[in-house]
C-alpha positions as CSV (number, residue, x, y, z in Angstrom):
1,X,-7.4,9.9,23.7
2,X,-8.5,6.8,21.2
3,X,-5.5,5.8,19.5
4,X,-5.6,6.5,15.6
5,X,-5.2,3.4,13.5
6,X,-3.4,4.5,10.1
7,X,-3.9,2.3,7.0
8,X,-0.6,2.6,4.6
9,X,1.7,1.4,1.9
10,X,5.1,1.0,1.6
11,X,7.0,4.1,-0.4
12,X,3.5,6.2,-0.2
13,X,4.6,10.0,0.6
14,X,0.8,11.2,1.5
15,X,1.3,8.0,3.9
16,X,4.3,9.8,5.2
17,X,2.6,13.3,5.7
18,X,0.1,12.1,8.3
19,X,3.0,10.0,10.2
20,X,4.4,13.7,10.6
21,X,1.0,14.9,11.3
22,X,0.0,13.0,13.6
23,X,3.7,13.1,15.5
24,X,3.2,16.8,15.4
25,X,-0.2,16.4,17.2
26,X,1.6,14.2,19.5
27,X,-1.4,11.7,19.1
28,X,-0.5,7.7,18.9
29,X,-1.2,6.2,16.7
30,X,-0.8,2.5,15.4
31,X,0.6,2.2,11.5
32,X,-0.7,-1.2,9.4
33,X,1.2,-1.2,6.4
34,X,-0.6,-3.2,3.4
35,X,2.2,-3.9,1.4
36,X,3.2,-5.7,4.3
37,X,0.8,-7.3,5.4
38,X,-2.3,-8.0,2.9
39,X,-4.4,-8.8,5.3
40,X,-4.6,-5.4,6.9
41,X,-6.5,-4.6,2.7
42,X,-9.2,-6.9,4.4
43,X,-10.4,-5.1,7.4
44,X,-10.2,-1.8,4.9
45,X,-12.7,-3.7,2.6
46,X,-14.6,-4.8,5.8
47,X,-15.3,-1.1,6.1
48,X,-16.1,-0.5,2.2
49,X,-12.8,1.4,2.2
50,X,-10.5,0.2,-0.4
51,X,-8.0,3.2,-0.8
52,X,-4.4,4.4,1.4
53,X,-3.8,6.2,3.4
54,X,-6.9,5.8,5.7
55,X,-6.7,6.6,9.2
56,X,-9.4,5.3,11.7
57,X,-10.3,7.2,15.0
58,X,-12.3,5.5,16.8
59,X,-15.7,5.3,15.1
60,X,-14.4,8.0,12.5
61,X,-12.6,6.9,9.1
62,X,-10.8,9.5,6.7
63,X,-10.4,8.0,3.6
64,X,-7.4,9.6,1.6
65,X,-6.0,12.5,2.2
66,X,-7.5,15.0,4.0
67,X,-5.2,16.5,7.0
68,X,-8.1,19.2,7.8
69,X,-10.8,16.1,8.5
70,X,-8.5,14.1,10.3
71,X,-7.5,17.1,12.7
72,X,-11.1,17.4,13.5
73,X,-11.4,14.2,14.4
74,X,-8.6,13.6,16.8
């Protein structure tokens, strides 16, 4: 199971609603939280993503959010 790599910022509740999601998949999941830490806005942009929440699987990238396309790819 590739460990999902979840974009956020501080205070966001869409953020918050894939946490729960992803807890309720019981898939792990790593959180990078761009208020703190700017430099996580970087490797977004490196990707041509410049929006939160994104979650990254792998080589899969849901930008926003979209519960239905992240379930299909974890």
């Amino acid at each position: 199971m590739t460990k999902a790599v979840l974009y956020s910022t501080t205070g966001c509740p869409l953020c918050e609603r894939y946490r729960q999601l992803l807890d309720s998949k019981g898939h792990p999941y790593e959180e990078r939280n761009t208020t703190e830490n700017p430099g996580y806005l970087e490797e977004l942009a490196a990707r041509g993503v410049s929006v939160v929440p994104t979650v990254v699987v792998g080589d899969n990238v849901v930008v926003g959010f979209r519960p239905n396309s992240l379930v299909e790819v974890l």
